[in-house]
C-alpha positions as CSV (number, residue, x, y, z in Angstrom):
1,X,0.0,0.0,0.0
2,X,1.2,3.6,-0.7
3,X,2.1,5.7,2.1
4,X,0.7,9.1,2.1
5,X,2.3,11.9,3.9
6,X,-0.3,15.1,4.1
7,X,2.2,18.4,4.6
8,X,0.1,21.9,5.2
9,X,2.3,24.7,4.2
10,X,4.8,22.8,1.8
11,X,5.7,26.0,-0.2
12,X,8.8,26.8,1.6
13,X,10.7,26.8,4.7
14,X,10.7,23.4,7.0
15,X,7.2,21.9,5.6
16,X,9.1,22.0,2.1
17,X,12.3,20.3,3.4
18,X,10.2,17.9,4.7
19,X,8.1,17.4,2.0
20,X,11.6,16.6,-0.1
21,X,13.0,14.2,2.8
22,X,9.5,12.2,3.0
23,X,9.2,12.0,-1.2
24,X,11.3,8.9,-1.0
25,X,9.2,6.8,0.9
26,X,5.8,8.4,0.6
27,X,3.4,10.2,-1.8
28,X,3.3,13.9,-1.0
29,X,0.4,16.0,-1.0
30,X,1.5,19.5,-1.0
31,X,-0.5,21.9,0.2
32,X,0.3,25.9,0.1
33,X,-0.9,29.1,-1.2
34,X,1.9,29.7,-3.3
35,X,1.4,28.1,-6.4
36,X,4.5,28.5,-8.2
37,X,6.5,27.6,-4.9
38,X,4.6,24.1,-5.1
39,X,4.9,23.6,-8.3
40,X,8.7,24.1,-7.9
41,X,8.6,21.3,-4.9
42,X,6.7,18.7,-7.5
43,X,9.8,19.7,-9.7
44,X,12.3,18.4,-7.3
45,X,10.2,15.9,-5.7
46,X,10.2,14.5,-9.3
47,X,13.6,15.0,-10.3
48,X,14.1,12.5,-7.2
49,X,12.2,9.4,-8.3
50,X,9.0,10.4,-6.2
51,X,5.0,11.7,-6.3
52,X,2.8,15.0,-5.2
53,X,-0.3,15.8,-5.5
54,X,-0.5,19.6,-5.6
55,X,-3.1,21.2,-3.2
56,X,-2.7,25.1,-3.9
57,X,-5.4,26.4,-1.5
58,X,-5.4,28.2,2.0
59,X,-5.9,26.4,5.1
60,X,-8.2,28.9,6.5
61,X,-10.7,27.9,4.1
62,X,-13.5,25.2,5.3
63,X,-14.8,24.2,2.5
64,X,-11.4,23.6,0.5
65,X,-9.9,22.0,3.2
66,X,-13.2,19.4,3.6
67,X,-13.1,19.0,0.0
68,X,-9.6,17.6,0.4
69,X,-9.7,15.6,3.2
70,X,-12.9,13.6,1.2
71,X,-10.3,13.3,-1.8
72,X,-7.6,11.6,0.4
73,X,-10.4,9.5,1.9
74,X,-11.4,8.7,-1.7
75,X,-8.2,8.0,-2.9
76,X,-6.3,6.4,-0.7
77,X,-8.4,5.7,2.0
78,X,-6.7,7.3,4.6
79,X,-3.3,9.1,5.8
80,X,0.0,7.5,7.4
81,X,1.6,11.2,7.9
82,X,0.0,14.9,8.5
83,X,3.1,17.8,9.2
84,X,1.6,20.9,10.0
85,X,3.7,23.1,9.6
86,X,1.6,26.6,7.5
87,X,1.0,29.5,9.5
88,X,0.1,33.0,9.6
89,X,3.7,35.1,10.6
90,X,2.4,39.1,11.0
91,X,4.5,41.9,11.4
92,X,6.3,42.1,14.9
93,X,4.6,45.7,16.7
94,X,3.9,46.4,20.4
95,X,0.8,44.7,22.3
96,X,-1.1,48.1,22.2
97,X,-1.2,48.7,18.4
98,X,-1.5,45.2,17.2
99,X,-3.1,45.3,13.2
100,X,-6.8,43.9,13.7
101,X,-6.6,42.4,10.3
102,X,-3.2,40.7,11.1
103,X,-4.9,39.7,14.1
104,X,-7.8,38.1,12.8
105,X,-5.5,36.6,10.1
106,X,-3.4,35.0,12.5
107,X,-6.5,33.5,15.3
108,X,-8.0,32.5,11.6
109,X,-5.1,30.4,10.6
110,X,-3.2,29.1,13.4
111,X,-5.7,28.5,16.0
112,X,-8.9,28.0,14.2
113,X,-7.7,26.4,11.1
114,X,-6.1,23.9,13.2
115,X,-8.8,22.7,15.1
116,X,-11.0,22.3,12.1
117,X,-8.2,20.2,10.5
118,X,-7.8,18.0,13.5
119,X,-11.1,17.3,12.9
120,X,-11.1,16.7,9.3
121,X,-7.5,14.6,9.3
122,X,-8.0,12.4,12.5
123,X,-10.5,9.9,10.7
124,X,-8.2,9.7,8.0
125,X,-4.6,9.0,10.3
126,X,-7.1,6.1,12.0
127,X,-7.4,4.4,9.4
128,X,-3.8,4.1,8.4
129,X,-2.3,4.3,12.5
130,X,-1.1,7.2,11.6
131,X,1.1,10.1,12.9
132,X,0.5,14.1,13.1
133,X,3.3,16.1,13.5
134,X,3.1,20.1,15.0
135,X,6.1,22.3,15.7
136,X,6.9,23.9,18.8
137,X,8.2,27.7,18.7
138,X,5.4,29.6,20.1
139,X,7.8,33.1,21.4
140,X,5.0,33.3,23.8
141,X,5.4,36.2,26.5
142,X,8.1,37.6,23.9
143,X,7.8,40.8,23.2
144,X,6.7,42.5,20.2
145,X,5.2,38.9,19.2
146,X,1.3,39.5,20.8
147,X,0.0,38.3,16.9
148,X,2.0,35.2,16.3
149,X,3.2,34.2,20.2
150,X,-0.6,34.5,21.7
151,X,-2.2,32.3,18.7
152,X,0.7,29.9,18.3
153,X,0.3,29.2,21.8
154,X,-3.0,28.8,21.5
155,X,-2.2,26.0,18.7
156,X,0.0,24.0,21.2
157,X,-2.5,24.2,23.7
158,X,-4.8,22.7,21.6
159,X,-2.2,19.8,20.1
160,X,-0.9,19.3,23.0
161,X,-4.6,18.5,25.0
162,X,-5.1,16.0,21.7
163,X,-2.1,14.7,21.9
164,X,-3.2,13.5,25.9
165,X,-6.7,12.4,24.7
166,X,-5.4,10.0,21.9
167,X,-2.7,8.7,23.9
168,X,-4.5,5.3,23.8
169,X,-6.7,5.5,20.9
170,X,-4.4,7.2,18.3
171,X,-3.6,9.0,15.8
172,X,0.1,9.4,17.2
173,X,0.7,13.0,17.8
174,X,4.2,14.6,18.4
175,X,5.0,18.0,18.9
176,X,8.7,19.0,17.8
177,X,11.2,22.0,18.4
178,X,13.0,22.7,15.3
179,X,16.2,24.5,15.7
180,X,16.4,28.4,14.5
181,X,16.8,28.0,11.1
182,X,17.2,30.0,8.1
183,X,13.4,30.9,6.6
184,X,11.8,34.1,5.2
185,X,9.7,33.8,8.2
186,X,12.5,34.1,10.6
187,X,14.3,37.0,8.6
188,X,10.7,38.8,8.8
189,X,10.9,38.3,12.0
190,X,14.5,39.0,12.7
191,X,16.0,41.6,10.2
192,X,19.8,42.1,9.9
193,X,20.1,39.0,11.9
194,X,23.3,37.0,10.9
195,X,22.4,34.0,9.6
196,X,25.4,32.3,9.5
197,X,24.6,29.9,12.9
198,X,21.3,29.7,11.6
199,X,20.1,25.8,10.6
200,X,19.1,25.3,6.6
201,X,15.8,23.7,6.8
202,X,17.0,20.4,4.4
203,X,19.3,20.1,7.6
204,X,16.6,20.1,10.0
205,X,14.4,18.3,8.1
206,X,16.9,15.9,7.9
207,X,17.7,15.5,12.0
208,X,13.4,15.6,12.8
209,X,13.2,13.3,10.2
210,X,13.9,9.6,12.1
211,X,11.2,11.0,15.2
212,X,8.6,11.8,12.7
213,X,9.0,7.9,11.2
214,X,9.9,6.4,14.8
């Protein structure tokens, strides 16, 4: 049977690395907003020997992301793998004058999205004993990070209270800390930051790599 590996936010940055290190041993379905940035993962995913199915669509949208799930179900009959790894990164700015359209942006994708994916991919990871994978870097309490920090930590709080209640039952859930590494996300967050020490996500992908498959 074909193992299927479901990555949210495969466009770039660690979710892309891990889409690459995963093509070997499992068919990838990609999904991003970015078109072009997917299409340039299938590309290499390719160019290695292995399969995606290209899902350009945003998480935040219901519909869509229903739609999808009943095409895995449909096709493959379930999912051995979900990485989560999209997410809404707004500008840094003090508590006090926080954008209200970043801010409904961010709640919107990385704490209510979520939970309606949860819902959507958990009947398809039980059927194949499958494995959900979430990454840990919340910056919660940090300041200038009241978007991203408060509804990141939101997320874990969620994955994490899942990740108790199926400890039994499945799916497997594990919640990661990648190292700092080298992403447009982190230079938006971190201008002029020397990037030098900083990780290259094919290298992190690479250490996380035997945990997610453990």
């Amino acid at each position: 049977m074909e193992k299927t590996a479901l990555i949210t936010g495969a466009s770039r940055g660690l979710g892309a690395a891990l889409a690459l290190a995963l093509a070997p041993t499992h068919h990838i379905i990609a999904v991003g907003r970015t078109t072009g940035a997917l299409e340039e993962l299938d590309d290499r995913i390719r160019a290695a020997g292995g399969a995606a199915t290209l899902a350009p669509m945003d998480i935040g949208v219901e519909p869509a992301m229903d739609q999808l799930a009943g095409s895995i179900a449909g096709r493959w009959g379930g999912l051995d793998l979900w990485v989560h790894s999209a997410i809404h990164a707004a500008p840094l700015g003090p508590t006090a004058h926080l954008d209200e359209k970043d801010w409904q942006k961010s709640v919107a994708t990385n704490l209510t999205a979520t939970r309606q994916l949860i819902s959507l991919v958990e009947p398809l990871l039980l059927a194949r004993n499958g494995t959900a994978v979430f990454f840990e870097d919340a910056k919660g309490g940090e300041k200038f990070f009241g978007h991203y920090g408060s509804t990141k930590s939101g997320q874990m709080a969620l994955v994490r209270g899942w990740q108790a209640e199926t400890v039994k039952t499945g799916p497997r859930v594990l919640v990661l800390e990648p190292a700092p590494m080298a992403t447009a996300t982190r230079a938006r967050f971190h201008p002029g930051e020397d990037r030098a020490p900083l990780a290259a996500p094919g290298e992190e992908a690479a250490r996380l790599l035997p945990q997610i498959l453990g």
